[in-house]
N, C-alpha and C positions, 0 to 999 in steps of 0.2 A: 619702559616698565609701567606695568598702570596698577591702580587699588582699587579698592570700591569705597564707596561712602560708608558703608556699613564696620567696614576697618576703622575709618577716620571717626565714625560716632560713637567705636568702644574707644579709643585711644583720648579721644575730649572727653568722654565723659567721666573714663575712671582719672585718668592724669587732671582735671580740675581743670584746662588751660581756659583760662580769659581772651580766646584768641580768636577770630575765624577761620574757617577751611582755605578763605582767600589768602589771609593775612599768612596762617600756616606755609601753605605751598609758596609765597610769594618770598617768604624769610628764609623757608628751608631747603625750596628748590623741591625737583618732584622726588630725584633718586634719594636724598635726604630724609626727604617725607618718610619714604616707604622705611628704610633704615629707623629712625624714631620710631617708626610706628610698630616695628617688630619689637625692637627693645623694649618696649613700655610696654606694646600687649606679654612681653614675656616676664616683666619683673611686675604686673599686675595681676600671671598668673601663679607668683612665689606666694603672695600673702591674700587674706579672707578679705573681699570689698566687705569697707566700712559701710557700706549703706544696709548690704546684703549679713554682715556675720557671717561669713563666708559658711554659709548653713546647705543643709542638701534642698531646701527651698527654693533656695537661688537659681538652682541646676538647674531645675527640674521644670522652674515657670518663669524664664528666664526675660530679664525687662530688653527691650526692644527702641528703637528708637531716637528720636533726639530732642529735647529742652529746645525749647521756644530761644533759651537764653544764646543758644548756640548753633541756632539758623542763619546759615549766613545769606542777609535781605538786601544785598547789594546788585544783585546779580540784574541782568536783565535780559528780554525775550524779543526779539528780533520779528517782526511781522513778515508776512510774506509781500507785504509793499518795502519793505524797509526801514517800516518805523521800531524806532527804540520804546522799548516798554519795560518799568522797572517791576520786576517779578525777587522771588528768591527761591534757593535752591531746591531743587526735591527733597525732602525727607519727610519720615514717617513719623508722629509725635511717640511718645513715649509709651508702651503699655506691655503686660505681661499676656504674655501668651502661651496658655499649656498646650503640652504634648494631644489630649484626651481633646479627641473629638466633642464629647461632651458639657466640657467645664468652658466656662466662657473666657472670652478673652475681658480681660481688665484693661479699661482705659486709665491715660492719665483722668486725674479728679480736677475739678472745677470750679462743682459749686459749692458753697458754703453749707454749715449744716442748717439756717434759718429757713432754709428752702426744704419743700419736696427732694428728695435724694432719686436719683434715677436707677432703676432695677437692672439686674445684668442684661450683659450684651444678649442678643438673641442665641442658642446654640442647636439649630438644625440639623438633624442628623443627614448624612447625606443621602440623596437618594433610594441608593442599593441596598440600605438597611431600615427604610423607614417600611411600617404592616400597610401591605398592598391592603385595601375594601372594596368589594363588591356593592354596590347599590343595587338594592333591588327597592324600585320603585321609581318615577321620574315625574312625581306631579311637584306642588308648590315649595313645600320643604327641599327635597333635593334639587330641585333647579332655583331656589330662590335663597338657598342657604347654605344649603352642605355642600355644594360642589365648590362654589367660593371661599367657604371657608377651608377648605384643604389647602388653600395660599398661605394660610396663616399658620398650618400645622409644623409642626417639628418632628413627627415622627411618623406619618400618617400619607396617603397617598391613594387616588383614586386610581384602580387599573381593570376597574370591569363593572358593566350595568344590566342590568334586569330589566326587564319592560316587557309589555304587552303591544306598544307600538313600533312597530318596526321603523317609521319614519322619526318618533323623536331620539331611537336608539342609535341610529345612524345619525342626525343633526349633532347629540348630544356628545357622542364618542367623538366626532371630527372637532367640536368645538375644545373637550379636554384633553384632547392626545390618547385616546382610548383604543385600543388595538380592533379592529374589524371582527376579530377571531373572539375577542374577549367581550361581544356584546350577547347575552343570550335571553330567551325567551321564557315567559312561567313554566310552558312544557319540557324543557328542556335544561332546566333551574340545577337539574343534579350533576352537569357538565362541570361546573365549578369545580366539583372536586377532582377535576384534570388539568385544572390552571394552576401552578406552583407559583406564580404571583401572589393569588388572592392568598392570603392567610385571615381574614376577617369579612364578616358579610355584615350591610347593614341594613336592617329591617325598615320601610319605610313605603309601611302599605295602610291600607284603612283595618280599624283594628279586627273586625274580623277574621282578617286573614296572617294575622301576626301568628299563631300556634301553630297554626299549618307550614306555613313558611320556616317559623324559627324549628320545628322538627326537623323537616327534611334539609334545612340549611345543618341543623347539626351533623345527618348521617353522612355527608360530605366528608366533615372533619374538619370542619374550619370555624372557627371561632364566632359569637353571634352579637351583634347589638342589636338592639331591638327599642324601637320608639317605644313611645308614652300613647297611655296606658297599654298595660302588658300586652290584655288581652280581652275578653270580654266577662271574663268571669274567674271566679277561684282556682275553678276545676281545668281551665284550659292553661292559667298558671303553672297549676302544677307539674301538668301534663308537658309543658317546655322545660320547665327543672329539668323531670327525669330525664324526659331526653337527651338532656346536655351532658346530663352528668353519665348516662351510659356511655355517649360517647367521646366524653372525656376533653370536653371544651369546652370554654368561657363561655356564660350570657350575663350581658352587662344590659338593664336597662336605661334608657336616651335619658335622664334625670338632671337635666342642663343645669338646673341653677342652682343645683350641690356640688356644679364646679365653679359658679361665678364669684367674681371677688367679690362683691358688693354683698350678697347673700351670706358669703361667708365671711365676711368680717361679723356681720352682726350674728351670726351663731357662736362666733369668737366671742365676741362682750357680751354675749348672752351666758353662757358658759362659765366666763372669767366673772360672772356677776360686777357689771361694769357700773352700773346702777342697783345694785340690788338683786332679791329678788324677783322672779316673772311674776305676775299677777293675774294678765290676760292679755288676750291678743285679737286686733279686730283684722280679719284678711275680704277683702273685693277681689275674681277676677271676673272682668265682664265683657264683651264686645258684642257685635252686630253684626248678625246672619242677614244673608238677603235669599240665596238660589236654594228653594224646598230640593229640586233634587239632586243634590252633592249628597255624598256618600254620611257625612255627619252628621243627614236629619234622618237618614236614615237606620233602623233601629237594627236591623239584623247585620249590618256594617258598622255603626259605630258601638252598639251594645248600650249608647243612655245617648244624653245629649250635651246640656251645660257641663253636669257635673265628672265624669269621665274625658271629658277633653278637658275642659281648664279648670274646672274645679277641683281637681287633683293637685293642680300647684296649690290652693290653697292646701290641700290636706298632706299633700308630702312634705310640703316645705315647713308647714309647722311642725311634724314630727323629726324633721331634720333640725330645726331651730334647736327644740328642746331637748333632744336623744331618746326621748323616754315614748314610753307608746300609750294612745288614750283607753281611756276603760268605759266608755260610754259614750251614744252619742244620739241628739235628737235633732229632726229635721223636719223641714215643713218642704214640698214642690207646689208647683205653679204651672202652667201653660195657658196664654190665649186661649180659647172659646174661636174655633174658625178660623185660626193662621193656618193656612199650610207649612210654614216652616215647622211647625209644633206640633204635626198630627201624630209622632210616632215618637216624638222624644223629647223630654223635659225642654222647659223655656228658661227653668228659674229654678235653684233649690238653695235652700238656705240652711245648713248645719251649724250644731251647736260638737265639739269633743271638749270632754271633759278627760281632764289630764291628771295623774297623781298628785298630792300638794296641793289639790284647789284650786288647780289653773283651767282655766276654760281658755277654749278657742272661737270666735264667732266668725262663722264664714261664709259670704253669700258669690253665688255666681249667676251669670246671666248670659242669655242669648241677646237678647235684645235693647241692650244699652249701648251708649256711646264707651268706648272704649276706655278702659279704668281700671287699673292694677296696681294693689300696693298690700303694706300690711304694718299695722302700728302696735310694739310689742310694748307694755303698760308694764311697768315695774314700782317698787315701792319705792324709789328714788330720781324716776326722769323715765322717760320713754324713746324707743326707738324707730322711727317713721321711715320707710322703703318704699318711694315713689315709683314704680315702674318697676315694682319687682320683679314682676314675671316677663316682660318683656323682653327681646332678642336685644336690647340696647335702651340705652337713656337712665341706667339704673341714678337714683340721687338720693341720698342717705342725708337725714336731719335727725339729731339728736335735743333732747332739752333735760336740764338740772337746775336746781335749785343753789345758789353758792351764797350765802345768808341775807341777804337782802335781794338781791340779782334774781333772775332767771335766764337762766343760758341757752340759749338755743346756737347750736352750730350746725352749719353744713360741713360734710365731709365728701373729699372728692379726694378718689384713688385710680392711678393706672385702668381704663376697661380693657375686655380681654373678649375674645369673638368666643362664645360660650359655647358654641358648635364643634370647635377646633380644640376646646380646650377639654372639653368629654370626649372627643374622638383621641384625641392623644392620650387622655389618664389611657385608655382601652390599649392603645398600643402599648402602652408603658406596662401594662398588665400580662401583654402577650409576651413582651421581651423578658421582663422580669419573672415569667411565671408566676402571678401571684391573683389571687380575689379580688374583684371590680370593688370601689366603692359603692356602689348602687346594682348588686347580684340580681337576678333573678327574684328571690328571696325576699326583697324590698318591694317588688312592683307585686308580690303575691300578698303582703301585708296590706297593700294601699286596695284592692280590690277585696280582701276580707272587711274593709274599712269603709267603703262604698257601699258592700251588699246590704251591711245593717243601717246607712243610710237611706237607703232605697225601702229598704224595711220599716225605718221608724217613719218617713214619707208617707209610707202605703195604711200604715195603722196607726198614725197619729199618736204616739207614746215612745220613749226613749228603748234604746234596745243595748243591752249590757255589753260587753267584747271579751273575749278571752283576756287575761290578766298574762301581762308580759313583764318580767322583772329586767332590770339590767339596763344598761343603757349604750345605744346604736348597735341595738342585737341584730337587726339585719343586714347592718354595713360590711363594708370590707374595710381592708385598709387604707387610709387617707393620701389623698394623690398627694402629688410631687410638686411640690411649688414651680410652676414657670418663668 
């Protein structure tokens, strides 16, 4: 007659015995063993475990496993020379494990609470239910970010690509497992809607061709993300809304760093007025163009230059900071005299928004600097500094306070999280759940109403008013799901 280990680890564990599995069999004999071990699991299934309250909790995320205190470490493992080597036996440590795919499993605990505390287990949905996406597009971002980051997704999964070249379509699909059948062409873009995989397309073309795309990706009837910035203007904005919404499917715009931790903790003690009051806010984002002809010096493809590619993170992120929308804004541009890089699209623009409550925002971007991203939020009590805010990685959060003679400056370091996978997930979380993107359509139409009068107060040198917005995170959806 044989048992499993798993008999013997409910039978130690609820009967308390001080004994090992050795010591056990060696006292009880094996047919003994099994005899004990029925009687005990049967008179420990008469009354409620003391650990448990014999509660429907119990059932239901049932603990697993065996105590370290009850490993028996005697054992040993036979080499295939014949050397002895002292091991101990199999078993699994202790932890609860639900039923629900979803909820994670619980490990035994560890560490103390003077430490960092470790965040749940990962809970990946399996395969066959995570939202299939289309890429349509195959330059620097999709090959240097989003396809990688679908490793790290939990609900999310690459099953079809878009492209113009037929050779990176075929390199690209053999490299991710991509079906031969499931790779298609711009001309042939409306096929999609005969792949019952794809349930989501992701936009990730030069912004020009973002309206065009995200329409006929909606007439499909599959759901839309779509990079930063929307589009090239208000009107082409809009013009994606309706379309979505006639045909009765999501558009979430790419707004990465309203799902990174680091960004949004500091909208959290912004909010919770952790210091106080806001007061102002100084934001940089800058880096360094070299090739005039890429599609972003170009104006009828990218629609500006600094300011629409990264100066936007300045301008979103601040109104994501504070919830509340600006009512004014003045700005000064700039371009070399004779760069080709700069013959068709700003080099430099510096904005001032002016926020309800007296808060100004000051925000400059650049083409042509060495590479520098951050944003220091100035309150009436200590300040909060975001080194590499905008950045794919490296985010580092320094805070400072006054505590009566002292001044406190701390760094804060929290879990990172691949910020690609983590907006591509809320998105699927959105499809599952049927529910409004955090960052809709509706938000990247705000941030180009918010541009145009940039470009305006640029053009005539004087501040230019905003429509007045009451409320606060009027064009959000609702807030993702913690991972």
């Amino acid at each position: 007659m044989s048992f499993t280990n798993e008999l013997l680890n409910t039978v130690l564990r609820e009967a308390g015995r001080e004994v090992s599995r050795k010591e056990f069999l060696n006292l009880a004999g094996r047919g003994l063993a099994v005899g004990v071990a029925a009687g005990t699991l049967a008179s420990c299934q008469d009354k409620p475990s003391e650990a448990t309250g014999g509660g429907a909790a119990a059932a239901t995320v049932p603990t697993t496993g065996t105590p370290a205190s009850q490993v028996d470490a005697s054992t040993t493992y036979t080499a295939p020379d014949g050397q002895k080597i002292p091991s101990s036996e199999a078993v699994s440590p202790p932890a609860k494990v639900p039923a629900d795919v979803e909820k994670p499993i619980e490990l035994e605990a560890w560490k103390s609470d003077v430490d960092p505390q470790s965040g749940p287990t990962p809970t990946p949905l399996p395969p066959d239910r995570r939202v299939g996406y289309a890429l349509v597009g195959l330059g620097h971002l999709t090959l240097e970010e989003l396809l990688p980051a679908f490793g790290e997704c939990k609900k999310s999964k690459p099953v079809a690509l878009v492209s113009g070249s037929p050779e990176k379509l075929k390199k690209v699909a053999a490299q991710y497992g991509i079906k031969p059948e499931s790779c298609y062409s711009y001309e042939n873009y409306e096929k999609l809607k005969d792949n019952p995989e794809v349930q989501a397309i992701y936009i990730v073309l030069p912004n020009s061709m973002h309206a065009e795309y995200v329409i006929r990706g909606a007439q499909t009837g599959k759901h839309i993300l779509c990079e930063k910035p929307m589009a090239t203007s208000p009107e082409e904005c809009q013009a994606m809304i309706d379309a979505c919404n006639k045909a009765k499917v999501k558009l979430m715009i790419a707004y990465r760093i309203q799902y990174e931790p680091y960004n949004r903790m500091v909208r959290d003690m912004i909010r919770d007025k952790k210091y106080g009051e806001v007061q102002y806010i100084q934001a940089q984002n800058s880096q360094s163009s070299a090739n005039p002809d890429h599609w972003r010096h170009k104006k009828a493809l990218a629609g500006g230059g600094a300011l629409p590619d990264i100066g936007l993170y300045c301008l979103n992120t601040s109104r994501f900071l504070l919830g509340t929308e600006p009512t004014e804004v003045f700005a000064y541009s700039y371009s070399t005299p004779g760069n080709p890089l700069f013959k068709e699209v700003e080099e430099m623009m510096s904005f001032q928004l002016r926020f309800p409550n007296g808060v100004v925002v000051d925000n400059i971007t650049h083409y042509n600097t060495h590479d520098s991203r951050f944003y220091r939020v100035n309150t009436k009590r200590g300040w909060l500094h975001l080194n590499n805010a905008y950045a794919y990685t490296g985010q580092q959060l320094q805070t400072s306070h006054a505590e009566g003679k002292a001044k406190m400056e701390n760094h804060i370091t929290i879990p990172a999280k691949n910020q690609f996978a983590a907006e591509m997930d809320h998105f699927s979380e959105c499809i599952l759940d049927n529910k409004k993107p955090h960052t809709p359509g509706e938000e990247g139409l705000q941030d180009h109403r918010i541009m145009a009068a940039i470009y305006q107060s640029a053009r005539e040198g004087r501040p230019v008013k905003l429509a007045p917005v009451q409320g606060t995170d009027v064009f959000r959806g609702p807030e993702p799901k913690e991972a």
